[in-house]
C-alpha positions in Angstrom: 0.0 0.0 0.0 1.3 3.3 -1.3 2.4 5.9 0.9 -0.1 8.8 1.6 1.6 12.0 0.6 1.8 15.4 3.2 3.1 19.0 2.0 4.3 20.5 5.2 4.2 24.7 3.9 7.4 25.8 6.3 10.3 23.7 7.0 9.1 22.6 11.1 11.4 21.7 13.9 12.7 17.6 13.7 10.4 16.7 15.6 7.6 16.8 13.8 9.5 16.2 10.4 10.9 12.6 11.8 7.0 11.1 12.7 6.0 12.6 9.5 8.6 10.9 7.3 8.5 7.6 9.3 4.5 7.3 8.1 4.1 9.4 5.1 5.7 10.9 1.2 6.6 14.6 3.1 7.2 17.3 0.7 8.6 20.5 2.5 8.2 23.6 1.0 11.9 24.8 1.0 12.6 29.0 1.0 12.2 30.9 4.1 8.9 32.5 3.4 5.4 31.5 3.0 3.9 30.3 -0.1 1.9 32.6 -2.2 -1.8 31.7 -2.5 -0.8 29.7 -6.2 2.3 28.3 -5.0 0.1 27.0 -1.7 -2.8 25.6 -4.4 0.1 24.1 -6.6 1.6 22.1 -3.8 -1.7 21.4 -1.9 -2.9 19.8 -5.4 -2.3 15.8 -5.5 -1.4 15.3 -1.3 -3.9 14.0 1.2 -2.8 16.1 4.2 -1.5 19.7 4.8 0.9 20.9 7.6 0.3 24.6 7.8 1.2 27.9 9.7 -0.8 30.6 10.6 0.5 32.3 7.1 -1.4 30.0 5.3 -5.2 30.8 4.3 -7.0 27.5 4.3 -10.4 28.1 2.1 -12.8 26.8 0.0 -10.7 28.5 -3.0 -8.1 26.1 -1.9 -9.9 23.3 -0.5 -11.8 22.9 -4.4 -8.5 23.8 -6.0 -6.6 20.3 -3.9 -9.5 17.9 -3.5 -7.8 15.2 -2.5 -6.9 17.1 0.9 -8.5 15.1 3.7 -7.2 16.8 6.9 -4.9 20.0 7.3 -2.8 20.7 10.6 -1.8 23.7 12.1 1.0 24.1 13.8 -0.3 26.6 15.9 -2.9 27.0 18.8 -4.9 29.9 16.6 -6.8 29.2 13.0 -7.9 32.1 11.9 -5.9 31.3 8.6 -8.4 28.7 8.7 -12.4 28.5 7.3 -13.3 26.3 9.2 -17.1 26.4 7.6 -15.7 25.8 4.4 -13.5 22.8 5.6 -16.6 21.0 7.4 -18.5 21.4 4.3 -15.8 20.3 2.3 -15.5 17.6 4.7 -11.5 18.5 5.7 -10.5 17.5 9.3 -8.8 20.7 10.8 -7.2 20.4 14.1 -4.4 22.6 16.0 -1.8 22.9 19.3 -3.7 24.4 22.1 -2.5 23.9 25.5 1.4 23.7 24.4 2.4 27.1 24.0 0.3 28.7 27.0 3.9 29.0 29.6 6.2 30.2 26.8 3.8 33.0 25.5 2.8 34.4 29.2 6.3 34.7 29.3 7.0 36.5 26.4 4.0 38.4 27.3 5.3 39.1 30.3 9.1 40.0 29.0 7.9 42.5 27.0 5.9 44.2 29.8 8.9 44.6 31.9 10.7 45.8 28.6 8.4 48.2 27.7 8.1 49.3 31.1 11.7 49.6 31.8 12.9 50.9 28.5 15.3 48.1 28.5 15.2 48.2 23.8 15.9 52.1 24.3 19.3 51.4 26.8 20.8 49.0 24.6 20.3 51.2 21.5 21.9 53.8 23.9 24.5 51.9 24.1 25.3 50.2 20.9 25.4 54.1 19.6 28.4 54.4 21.5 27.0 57.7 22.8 26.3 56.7 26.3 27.9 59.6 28.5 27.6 57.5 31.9 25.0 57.7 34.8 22.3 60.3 34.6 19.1 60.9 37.3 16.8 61.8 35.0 18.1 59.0 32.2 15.7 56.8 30.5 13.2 56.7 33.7 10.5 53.9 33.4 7.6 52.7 35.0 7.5 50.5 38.2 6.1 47.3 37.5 5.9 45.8 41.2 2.7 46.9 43.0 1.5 48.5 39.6 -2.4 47.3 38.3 -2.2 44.9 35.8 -5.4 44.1 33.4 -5.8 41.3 31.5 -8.5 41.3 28.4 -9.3 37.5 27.4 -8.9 35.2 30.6 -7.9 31.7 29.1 -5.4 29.6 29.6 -2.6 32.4 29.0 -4.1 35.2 30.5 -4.3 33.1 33.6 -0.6 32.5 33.3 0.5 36.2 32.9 -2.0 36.6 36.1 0.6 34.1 37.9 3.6 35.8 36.9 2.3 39.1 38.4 1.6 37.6 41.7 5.5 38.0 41.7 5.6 41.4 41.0 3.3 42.0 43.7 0.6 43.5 41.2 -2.7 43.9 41.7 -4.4 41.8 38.8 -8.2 42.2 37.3 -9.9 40.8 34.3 -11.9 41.0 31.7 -13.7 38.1 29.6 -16.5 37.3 27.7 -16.8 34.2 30.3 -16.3 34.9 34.1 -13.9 32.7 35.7 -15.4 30.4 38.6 -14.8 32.0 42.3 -12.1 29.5 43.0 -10.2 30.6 39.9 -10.3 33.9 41.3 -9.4 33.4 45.2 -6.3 30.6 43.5 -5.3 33.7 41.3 -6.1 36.6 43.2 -7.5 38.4 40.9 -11.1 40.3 40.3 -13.6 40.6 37.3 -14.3 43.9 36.2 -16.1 45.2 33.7 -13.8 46.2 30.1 -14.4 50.1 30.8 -13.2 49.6 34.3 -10.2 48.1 33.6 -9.2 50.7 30.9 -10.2 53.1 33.2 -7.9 51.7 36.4 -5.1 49.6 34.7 -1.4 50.5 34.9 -1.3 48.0 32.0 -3.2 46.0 29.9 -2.4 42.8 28.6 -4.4 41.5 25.3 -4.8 37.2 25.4 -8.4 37.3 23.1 -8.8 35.3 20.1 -9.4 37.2 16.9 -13.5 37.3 16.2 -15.5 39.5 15.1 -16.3 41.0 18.2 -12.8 41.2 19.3 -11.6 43.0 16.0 -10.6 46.0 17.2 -11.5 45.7 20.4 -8.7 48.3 21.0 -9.6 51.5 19.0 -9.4 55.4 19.4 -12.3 55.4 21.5 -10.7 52.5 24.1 -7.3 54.3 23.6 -9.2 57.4 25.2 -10.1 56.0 28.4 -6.9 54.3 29.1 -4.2 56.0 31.7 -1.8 58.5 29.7 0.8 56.7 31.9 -0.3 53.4 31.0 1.1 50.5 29.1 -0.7 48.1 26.0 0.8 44.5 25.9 -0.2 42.4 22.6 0.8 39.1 22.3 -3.0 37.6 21.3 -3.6 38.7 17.7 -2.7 42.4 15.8 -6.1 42.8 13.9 -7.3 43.2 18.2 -5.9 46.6 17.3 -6.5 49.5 15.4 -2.5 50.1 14.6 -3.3 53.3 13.0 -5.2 54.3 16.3 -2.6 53.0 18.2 0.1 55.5 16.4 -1.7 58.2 17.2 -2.2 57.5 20.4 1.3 56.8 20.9 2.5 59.7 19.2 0.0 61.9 21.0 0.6 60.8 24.4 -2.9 59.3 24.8 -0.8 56.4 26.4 2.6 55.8 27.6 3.6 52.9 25.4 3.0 50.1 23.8 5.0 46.7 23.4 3.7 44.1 20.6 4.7 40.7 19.5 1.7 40.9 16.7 0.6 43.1 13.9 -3.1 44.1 12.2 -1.1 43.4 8.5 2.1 41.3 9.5 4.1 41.6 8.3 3.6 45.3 7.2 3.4 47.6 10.3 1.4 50.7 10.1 2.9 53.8 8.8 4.8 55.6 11.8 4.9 53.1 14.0 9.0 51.9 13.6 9.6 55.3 14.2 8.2 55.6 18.0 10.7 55.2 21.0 7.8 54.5 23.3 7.0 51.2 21.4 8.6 47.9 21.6 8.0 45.5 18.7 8.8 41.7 18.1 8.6 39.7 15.4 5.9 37.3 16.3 7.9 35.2 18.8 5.3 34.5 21.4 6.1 30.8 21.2 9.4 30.6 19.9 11.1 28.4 22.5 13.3 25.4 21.2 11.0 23.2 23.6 7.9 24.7 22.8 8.0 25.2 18.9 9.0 21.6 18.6 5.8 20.1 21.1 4.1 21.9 18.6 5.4 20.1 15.5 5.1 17.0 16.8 1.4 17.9 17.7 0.9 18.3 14.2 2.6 15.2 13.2 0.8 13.3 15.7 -2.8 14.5 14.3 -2.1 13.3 11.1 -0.9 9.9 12.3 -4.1 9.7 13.9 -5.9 10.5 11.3 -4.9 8.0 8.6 -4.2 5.3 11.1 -8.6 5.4 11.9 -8.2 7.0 15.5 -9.8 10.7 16.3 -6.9 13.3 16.1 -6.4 14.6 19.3 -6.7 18.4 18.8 -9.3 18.2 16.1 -11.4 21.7 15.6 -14.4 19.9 13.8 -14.1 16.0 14.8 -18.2 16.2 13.5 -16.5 15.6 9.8 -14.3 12.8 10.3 -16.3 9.9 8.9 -16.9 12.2 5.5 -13.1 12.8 5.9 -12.1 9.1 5.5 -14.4 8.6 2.5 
């Protein structure tokens, strides 16, 4: 029996490349940036199983285009690459890596709070420019981050974990989600629901862990920017379309708020015009779960849903397991 064949869109770490060539044909996509929306249709074409990243759109378009696809992985806990509609009408397992990635992003998350905070980018630009004159009172003063009021929009998994992290700080921690946590979440956390205007209102900073809906699309605009602290900090490390970036220029720019530090962007990876060009901003390039350990549990999540899936056995992470019987037609 032949073979089934897998295009994986981005070379992955071992781990998930090993299981996947120990059961399948893998063809790897092989430059160093996504495939275009052709090149993705051209590949997909022929292969019974994608391994994708989050800068691959998954849709009906492509779906038609590669019929023979019966299941498509991300290698990442978010799909909003994905149509999921489309793929359960198609018939097309999706599945992803929750659960994973929640430790390594709250740090990150939380790394580029204290960086932010602290100027820490700013002081090493200082002194790679060689133009450091020495110690100075009033030099590059920050923000405190120990005592300060942390709030945290989208209450999950992460958001709980950033909410742990500031219990070392000292901070005092409210939240806001769509979902209330249960009173023993709260008292084991220490922290208090509140509603979204509230925390704007009160928050020293504000850390963003929503998924991207429609409702959450965004969620932070001129009009939130407004209510916010002028002393206070915005933390993104959920999605970048949770923010108006042009709004958030401005408001940067304008003093509205005191800084911002993001890991994501509303058009990555184009960043809206001005923003490179603000001190008050720290950016990353989408590294919210780039660990060695963590990038490669993710891989071999991947791997491991398509073994599942061809071997007859629910894959463990599926995001519409209603479609698998159609799938294995």
């Amino acid at each position: 029996m032949s073979k089934k064949n897998v295009f994986v869109t981005r070379v992955i770490p071992d781990a998930g490349l090993t299981l996947l060539r120990e059961h399948f044909d893998v063809h790897v996509w092989p430059h160093d940036r996504p495939p275009n929306a052709q090149e993705l249709v051209d590949n997909a074409r022929g292969k019974d199983a994608l391994v994708t990243l989050l800068t691959e759109k998954v849709d009906a378009a492509l779906l038609a285009a590669a019929p023979t696809v019966r299941i498509v992985a991300n290698v990442a806990v978010g799909f909003d690459n994905f149509d999921v509609a489309a793929a359960t009408q198609a018939g097309v397992v999706l599945t992803n890596t929750p659960g994973v990635l929640d430790d390594t992003t709250a740090d990150l998350a939380f790394a580029l709070l204290m960086a932010t905070a602290r100027r820490i980018p700013e002081g090493d630009r200082l002194m790679r420019s060689g133009s450091w004159g020495g110690w100075g009172i009033m030099q590059l003063l920050g923000h405190d981050v120990h005592h300060a009021k942390l709030g945290i929009v989208g209450f999950g998994r992460i958001g709980r974990g950033v909410a742990r992290r500031a219990a070392g700080f000292g901070m005092q921690v409210s939240y806001h989600d769509a979902i209330r946590a249960g009173a023993d979440v709260e008292r084991e956390l220490g922290v208090s629901y509140v509603p979204f205007d509230q925390l704007l209102a009160e928050s020293d900073f504000i850390s963003l862990h929503v998924p991207l809906l429609p409702e959450t699309r965004h969620l932070m605009d001129a009009k939130a920017f407004a209510k916010m602290k002028r002393s206070a900090i915005l933390i993104n490390t959920s999605r970048g379309p949770v923010i108006d970036e042009a709004a958030l220029v401005t408001a940067l720019r304008e003093g509205t708020i005191a800084g911002a530090g993001l890991d994501v962007y509303e058009h990555e990876p184009k960043l809206a015009p001005g923003l490179v060009a603000l001190d008050n901003v720290v950016l990353l390039p989408h590294i919210g779960s780039a660990s060695i350990t963590t990038r490669s549990k993710m891989a071999e999540i991947a791997a491991r849903n398509v073994i599942a899936f061809f071997a007859g056995e629910t894959p463990p992470t599926a995001l519409n397991p209603e479609v698998l019987a159609a799938a294995r037609r």
